[in-house]
N, C-alpha and C positions, 0 to 999 in steps of 0.2 A: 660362590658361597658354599657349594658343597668341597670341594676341597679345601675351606678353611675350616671345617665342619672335622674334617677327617684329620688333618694337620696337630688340633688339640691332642687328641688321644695319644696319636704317633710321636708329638716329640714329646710328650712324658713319660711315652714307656720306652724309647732308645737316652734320655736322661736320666733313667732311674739305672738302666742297663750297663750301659757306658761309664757313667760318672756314678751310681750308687754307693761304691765303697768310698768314695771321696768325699762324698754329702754325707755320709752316714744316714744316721732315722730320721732328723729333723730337717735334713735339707730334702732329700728323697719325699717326704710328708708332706713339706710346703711346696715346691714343683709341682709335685703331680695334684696335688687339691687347688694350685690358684690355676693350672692349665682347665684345670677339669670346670672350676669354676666359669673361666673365661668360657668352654665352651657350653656350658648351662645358661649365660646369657647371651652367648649365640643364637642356640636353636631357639631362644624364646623370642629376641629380636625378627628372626626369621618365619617365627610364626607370625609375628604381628606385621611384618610386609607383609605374609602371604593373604590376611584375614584382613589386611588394607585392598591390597592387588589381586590377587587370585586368579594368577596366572602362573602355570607351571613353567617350572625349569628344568630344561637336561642339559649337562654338561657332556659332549662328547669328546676325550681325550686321545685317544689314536686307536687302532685297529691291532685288534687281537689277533686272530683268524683272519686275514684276509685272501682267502680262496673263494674261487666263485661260486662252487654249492653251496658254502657254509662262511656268512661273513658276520663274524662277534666282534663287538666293538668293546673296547672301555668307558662306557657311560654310566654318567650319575643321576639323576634325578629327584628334583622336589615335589612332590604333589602334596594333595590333603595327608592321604595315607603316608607317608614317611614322613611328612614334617611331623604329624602330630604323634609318628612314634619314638623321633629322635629327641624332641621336649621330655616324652617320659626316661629314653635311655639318657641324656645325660642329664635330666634330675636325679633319677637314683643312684646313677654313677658318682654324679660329685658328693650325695649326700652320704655315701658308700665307701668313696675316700678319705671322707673327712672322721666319719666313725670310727673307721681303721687306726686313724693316727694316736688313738687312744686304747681304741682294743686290741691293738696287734704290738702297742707299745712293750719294749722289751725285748722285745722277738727280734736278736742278730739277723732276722733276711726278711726283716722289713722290705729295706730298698726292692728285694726281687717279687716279695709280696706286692706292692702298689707298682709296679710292671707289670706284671701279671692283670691287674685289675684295667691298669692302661691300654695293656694290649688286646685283652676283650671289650674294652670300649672302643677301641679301633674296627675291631672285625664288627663289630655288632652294627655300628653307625656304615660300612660298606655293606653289611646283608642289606640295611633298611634302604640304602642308594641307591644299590644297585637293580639298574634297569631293562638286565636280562637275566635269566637264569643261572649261564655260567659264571656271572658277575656274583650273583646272590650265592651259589653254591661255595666259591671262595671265602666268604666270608660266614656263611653257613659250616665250614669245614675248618674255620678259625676258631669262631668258638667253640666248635667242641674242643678243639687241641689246648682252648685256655681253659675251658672246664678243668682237662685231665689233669693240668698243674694247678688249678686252684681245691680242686680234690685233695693231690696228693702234695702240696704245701707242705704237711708234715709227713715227709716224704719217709721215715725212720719208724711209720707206725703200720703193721702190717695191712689193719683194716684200711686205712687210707689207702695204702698200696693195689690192694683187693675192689674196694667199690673204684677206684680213678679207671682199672682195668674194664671192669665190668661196665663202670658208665661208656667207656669206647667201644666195647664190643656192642653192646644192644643200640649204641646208636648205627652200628655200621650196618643193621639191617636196610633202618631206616635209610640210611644213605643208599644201598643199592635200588632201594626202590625209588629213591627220586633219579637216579643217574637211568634208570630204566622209562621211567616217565617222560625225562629231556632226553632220551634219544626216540621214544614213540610222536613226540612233539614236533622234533623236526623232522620227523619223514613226511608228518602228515601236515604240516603248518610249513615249513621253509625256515625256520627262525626262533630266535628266542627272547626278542624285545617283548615286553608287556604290552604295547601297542597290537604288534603283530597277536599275541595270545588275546585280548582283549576285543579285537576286530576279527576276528576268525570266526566262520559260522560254522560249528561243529552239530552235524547232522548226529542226534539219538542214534548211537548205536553201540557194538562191543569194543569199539577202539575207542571210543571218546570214555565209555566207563571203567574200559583196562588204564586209561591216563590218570583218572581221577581216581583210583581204586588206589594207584600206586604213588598219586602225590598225597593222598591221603594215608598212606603208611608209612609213607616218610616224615610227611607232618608229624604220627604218631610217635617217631620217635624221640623225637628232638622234644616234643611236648609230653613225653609222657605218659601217652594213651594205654588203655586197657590191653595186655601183651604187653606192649614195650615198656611198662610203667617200671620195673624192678629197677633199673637204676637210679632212679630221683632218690628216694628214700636213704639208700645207701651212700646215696652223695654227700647227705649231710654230717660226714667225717672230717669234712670239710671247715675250715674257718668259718663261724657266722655270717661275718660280714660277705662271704661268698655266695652265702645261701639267700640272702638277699639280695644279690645283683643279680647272680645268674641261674640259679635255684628259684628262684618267686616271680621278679620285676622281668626280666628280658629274655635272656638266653629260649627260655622253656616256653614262650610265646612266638617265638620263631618259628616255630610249626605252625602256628595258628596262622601267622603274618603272612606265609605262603601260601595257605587257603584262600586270605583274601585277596593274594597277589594275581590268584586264578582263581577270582569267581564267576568270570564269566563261563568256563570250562565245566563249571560243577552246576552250575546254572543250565545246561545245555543239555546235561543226563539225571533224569528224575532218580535212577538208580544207583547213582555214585551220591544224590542225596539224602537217600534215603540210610547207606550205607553209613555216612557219615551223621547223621543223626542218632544212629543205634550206638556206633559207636560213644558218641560223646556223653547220649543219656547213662548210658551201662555205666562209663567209665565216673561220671558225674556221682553215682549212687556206690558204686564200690568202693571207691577213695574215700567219700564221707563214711562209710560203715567201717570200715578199715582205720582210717583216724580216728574214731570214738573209741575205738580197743587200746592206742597207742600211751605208755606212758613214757618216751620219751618229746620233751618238749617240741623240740627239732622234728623228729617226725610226723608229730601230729599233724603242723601249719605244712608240712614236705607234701602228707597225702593229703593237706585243703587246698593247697597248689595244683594237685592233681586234679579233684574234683573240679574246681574252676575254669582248669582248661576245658574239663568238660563238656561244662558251661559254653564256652566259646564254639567247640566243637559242634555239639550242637543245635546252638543256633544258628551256625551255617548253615547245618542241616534243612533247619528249618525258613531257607531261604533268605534269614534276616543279617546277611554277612554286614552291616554297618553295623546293625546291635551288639553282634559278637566281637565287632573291633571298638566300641565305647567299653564291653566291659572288660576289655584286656588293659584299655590304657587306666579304668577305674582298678582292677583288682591290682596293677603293679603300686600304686602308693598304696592303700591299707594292705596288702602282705609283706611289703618291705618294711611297713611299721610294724607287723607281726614280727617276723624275723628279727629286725632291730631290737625290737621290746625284748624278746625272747634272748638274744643276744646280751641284755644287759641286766638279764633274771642271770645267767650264767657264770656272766663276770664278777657278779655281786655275791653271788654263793661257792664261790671258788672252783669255777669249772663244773658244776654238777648238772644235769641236765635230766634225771629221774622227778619226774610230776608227782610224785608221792612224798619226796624230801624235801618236798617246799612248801609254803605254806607261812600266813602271818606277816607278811612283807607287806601287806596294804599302809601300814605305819612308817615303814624304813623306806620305800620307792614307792612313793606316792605320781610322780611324772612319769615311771614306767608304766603304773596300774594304771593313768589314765590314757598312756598309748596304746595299753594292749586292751583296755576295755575301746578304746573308738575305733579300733583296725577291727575287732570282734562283732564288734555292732554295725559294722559296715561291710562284713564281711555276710554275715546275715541277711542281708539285707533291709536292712530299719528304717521306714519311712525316714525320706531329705537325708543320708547318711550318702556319697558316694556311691556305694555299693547298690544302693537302690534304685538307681534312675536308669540302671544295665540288670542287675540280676532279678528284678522282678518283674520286669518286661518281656525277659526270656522265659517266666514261669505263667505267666497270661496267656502268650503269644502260642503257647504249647496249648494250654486248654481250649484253642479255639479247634471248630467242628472240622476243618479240612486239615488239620493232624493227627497223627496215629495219635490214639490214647494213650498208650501205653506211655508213649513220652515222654505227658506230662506229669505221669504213674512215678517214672524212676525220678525225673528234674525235681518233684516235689518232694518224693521220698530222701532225696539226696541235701536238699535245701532243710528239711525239719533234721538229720542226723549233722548236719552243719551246725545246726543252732547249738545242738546237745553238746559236741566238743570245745565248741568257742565258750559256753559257760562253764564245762569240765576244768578249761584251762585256768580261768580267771577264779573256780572258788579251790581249786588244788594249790594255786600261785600264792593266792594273796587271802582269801578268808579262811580255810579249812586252819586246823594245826598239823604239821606233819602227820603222813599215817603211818611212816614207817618208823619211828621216834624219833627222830633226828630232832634237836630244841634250834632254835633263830635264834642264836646269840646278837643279832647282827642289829646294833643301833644307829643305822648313819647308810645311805646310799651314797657305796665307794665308787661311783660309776659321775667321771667330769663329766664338766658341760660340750668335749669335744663328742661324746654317746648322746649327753642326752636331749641337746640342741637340734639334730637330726629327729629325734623321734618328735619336737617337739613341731618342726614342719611338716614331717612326714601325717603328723595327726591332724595337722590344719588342709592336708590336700584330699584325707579321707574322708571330712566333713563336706569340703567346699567343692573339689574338682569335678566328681557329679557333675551337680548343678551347670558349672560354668561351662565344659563342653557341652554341656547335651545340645544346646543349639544350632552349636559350630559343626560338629559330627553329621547334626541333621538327617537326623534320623525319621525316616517319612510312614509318619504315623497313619495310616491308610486301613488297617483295619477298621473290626465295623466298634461301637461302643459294647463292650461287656456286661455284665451281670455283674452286680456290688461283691457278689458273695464270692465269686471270682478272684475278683481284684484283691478280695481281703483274705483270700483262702490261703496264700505264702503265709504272711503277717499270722495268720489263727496256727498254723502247722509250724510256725517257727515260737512259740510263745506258748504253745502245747510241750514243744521239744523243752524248752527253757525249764518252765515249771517240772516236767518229769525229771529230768538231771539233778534242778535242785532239792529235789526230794528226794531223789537215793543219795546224793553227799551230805544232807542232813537231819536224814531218820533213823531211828533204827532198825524199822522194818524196811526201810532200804537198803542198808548195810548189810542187814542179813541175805536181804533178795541177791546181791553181789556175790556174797560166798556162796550162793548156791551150785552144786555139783554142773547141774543144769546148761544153769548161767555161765559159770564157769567155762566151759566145752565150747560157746557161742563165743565166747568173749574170745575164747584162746585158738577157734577159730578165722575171728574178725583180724585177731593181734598178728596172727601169721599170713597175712594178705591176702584169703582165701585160697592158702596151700598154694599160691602160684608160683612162687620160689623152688617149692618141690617138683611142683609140676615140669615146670621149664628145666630144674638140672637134672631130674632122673627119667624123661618120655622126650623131651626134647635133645639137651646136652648130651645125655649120655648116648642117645639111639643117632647123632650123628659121629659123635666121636667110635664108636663100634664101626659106624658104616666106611667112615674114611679111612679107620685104622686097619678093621681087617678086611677089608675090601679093596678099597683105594688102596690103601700104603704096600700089605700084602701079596693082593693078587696083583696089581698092575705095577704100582712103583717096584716092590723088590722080587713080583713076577714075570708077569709079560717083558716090561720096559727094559727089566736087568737079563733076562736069556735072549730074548732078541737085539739087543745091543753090545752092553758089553760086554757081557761073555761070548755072545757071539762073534762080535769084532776080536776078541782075544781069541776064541780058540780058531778061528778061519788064518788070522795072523800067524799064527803059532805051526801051523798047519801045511800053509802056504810059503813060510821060509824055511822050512826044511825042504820042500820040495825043491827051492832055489838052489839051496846049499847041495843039493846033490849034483848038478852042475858041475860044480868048481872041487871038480875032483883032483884037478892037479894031472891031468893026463893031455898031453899036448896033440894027440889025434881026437881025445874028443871037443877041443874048443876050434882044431880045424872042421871039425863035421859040425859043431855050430855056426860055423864063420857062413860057412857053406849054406845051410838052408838061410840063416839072416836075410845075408848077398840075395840067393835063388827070389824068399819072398819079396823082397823091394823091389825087385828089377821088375818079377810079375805086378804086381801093384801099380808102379809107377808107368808099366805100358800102354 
């Protein structure tokens, strides 16, 4: 089963590759949506063996490594955790493909665009398989390479060119720190199976919290964390429908996935959880304050993506790593309906994607307004909505007495700046009139039912999919009973946020409060990611680039390295055969007085 798993992606995306100029759009279109399909009712089949049976499966295929210090195997495996994240990756993949065939319609490299989206359903469904590291890291190392091209798709735009780079470079911090991780692993484990990490009794100390320090930085990359965050944002240069497969739903959870793939690791140093907690609160609160200043549409939902890793992030932190993997597989349907929604605000307004030159379309895309108001409301977290039965368990779980306060300081404060932007979107979208005058000529949503059939499931799994895991995830509710005011303090902080919002977008004295000098500074603040773009290219980029260039490149490469080599070997050369050349003078007594000592030393030698 897991290699029929793998097989869908794979021959849709060597069919689109292969034969795409011979299919053209429409064959390329139908291939890869009925393959994608086919494998959408695979994993779901296989979920429902598993939630009959519930017994795991590894597939092992042959031996990678086979030396006897180090023997990596090619193995797959099904458990809870990858079955129930291959259901979400090829739900949003096929819902992904099929929106495509509408939004991306026109576009001469279609056929390379749905390869592309192919070929990151392939690597994505091998990370979640795979049942060792090195296994996982291939396919960890896949999708970023399908990112770079689903980035720069419009490969002729400089900014696309710019962020596809930038997203490679900050993930490859990330990446050193887990190739550092998996080599402190196995010096001190022997191995890289999950079994082996999972059954390892790792004694509290500075090698168990330098592991977890460093698989948690690499998580950060790939997720987006607080530092590594600059790329996501700028990714979304990208095609829509990209930013919803691998921008929201999958790719940028693959950090998370690896956290949970070693929880028992993080479990074993109070320090690398605590680490991991600051992180993900921090990051949680500065994405939502960052998204509230953003007015393009794409970035907004880019940094609530961020935030919600957060979310995850930290509730490993806080011990409750099955919580944080309910609300990864919860946030990938309501932000793929964000994104989608958003995706098909764009297409209906001719490419435009400024939150101020929209506005009035509650009458024209009435199925969009209500995807983006249920992805929003579930994104919130709104009592029975998806989003709730994960994100306000994480804001509880926080305010209990054996966690830091502060916590549940930043998760809440992050949660009520959540609610402000998810309402910012919907009365800028669809109730405000433009503010920057632009008029809504527009009577008729030009957006087919191949857009808006997906949002239209997409919005049935942000009301219902909640609910229906929570029991299967099983999540072991073990704390003690809370205080009402508690449980209702998200709910009062998010419904505080709502009401303030819609009262600067429509009063006057909030309008005015906006143009304040003040306000302004704060906002334009918040809008530039709190200066971290500065920060990182002129203290960080530029103070390494100095260091390698006139240090490294200067003194060693075209100092040290080039006089003790080859100038050296040149001028020793150069040196050395003239002294030869005086030899061969051309004088026949002195090549007998060479003959002579030659002869002399051999014979002494050889006696």
């Amino acid at each position: 089963m897991s290699l029929i798993l793998l097989w869908f992606p794979l021959i849709s995306f060597m069919s689109c590759v292969g034969l795409g100029r011979y299919l053209g759009q429409e064959g390329s279109s139908l291939i890869s949506c009925l393959l994608l399909f086919l494998g959408f009712l695979f994993s779901w089949f296989v979920a429902y063996k598993y939630l009959l049976v519930g017994l795991d499966c590894v597939t092992s295929l042959w031996s990678w490594v086979p030396l006897s210090s180090l023997l990596i195997k090619v193995t797959l495996t099904l458990d809870k955790l990858s079955i129930l994240m291959l259901t979400v990756v090829f739900t949003v993949s096929f819902l992904v493909h099929w929106y495509s065939t509408s939004y991306m319609w026109g576009d001469p490299h279609l056929p390379r665009f749905m390869s592309y989206l192919s070929l990151f359903t392939f690597f994505m469904v091998l990370l979640v398989q795979a049942n060792n590291l090195p296994l996982l890291f291939i396919g960890w190392e896949g999708v970023g390479l399908c990112s770079y091209l689903l980035v720069n798709f419009w490969y002729t735009r400089m900014l696309a060119n710019t962020s596809a780079i930038k997203a490679m470079l900050v993930n490859r911090v990330g990446d050193l720190a887990l190739i550092l991780a998996m080599g402190l692993i196995w010096a001190q484990l022997g191995g890289f199976e999950w079994t082996t990490i999972n059954q390892a009794v790792m004694k509290p100390g500075l090698i168990t919290t330098l592991i977890c320090v460093l698989l948690l930085v690499g998580a950060a990359g790939k997720s987006a964390q607080l530092g590594l965050h600059t790329w996501l944002p700028d990714a979304m240069e990208g095609p829509t429908p990209v930013s919803a497969l691998i921008h929201a739903a999958t790719m940028v959870t693959a950090g998370v996935f690896l956290i949970l793939r070693c929880a028992p690791l993080f479990e074993s140093t109070p320090t690398g959880l605590v680490v991991t907690l600051l992180l993900g609160s921090i990051t949680a609160l500065f994405a939502a304050s960052t998204g509230l200043a953003q007015t393009d549409i794409k970035k907004v939902i880019a940094y609530s993506t961020t935030s919600q890793l957060g979310y995850m992030v930290a509730s490993c932190g806080l011990y409750q790593f099955t919580l944080g993997f309910n609300h990864l597989i919860n946030h990938a349907y309501f932000k793929a309906l964000l994104f989608l929604s958003a995706g098909a605000i764009i297409h209906t307004n001719m490419n435009e994607q400024d939150l101020r030159r929209f506005g009035g379309l509650w009458a024209t895309s009435p199925i969009t307004l209500v995807g983006i108001t249920i992805g929003s409301i579930s994104l919130m977290g709104f009592p029975f909505m998806t989003g709730f039965y994960s994100k306000d368990l994480i804001l509880e779980i926080s305010s209990m007495g054996n966690y830091p306060y502060w916590a549940n300081f930043l998760l809440l404060g992050g949660a009520g700046l959540t609610a402000a932007y998810s309402v910012k979107i919907i009365i800028l979208t669809f109730i405000n009139k433009p503010l920057m005058g632009r008029k809504n000529n527009l009577d008729h949503d030009s957006n087919g039912w191949s857009i808006l059939s997906p949002l239209i499931m997409l919005s049935i799994g942000s009301i219902s999919v909640g609910f229906i895991i929570f029991p299967w995830v099983n999540f072991p509710l073990t704390h003690p009973l809370l205080d009402s005011y508690i449980k209702v303090l998200p709910l009062g902080i998010s419904i505080l946020s709502v009401s303030i919002i819609s009262w600067v977008y429509s009063s006057k004295v909030g309008t005015k409060m906006v143009k304040n000098p003040n306000f302004q500074e704060i906002n334009s603040f918040l809008f530039y990611a709190w200066q971290f773009n500065l920060i990182i290219n002129h203290l960080v980029a530029k103070t390494l680039w100095s260091l390698s260039h006139h240090h490294l490149y200067k003194l060693v490469d075209r100092g040290w390295i080039e006089e003790l080599f080859p100038k050296l070997a040149t001028k020793g050369g150069t040196t050395l055969s003239k002294k030869l050349s005086l030899v061969q003078s051309g004088e026949i007594l002195n090549y007998i007085a060479i003959l002579i000592v030659f002869f002399t030393l051999v014979a002494t030698l050889t006696y």
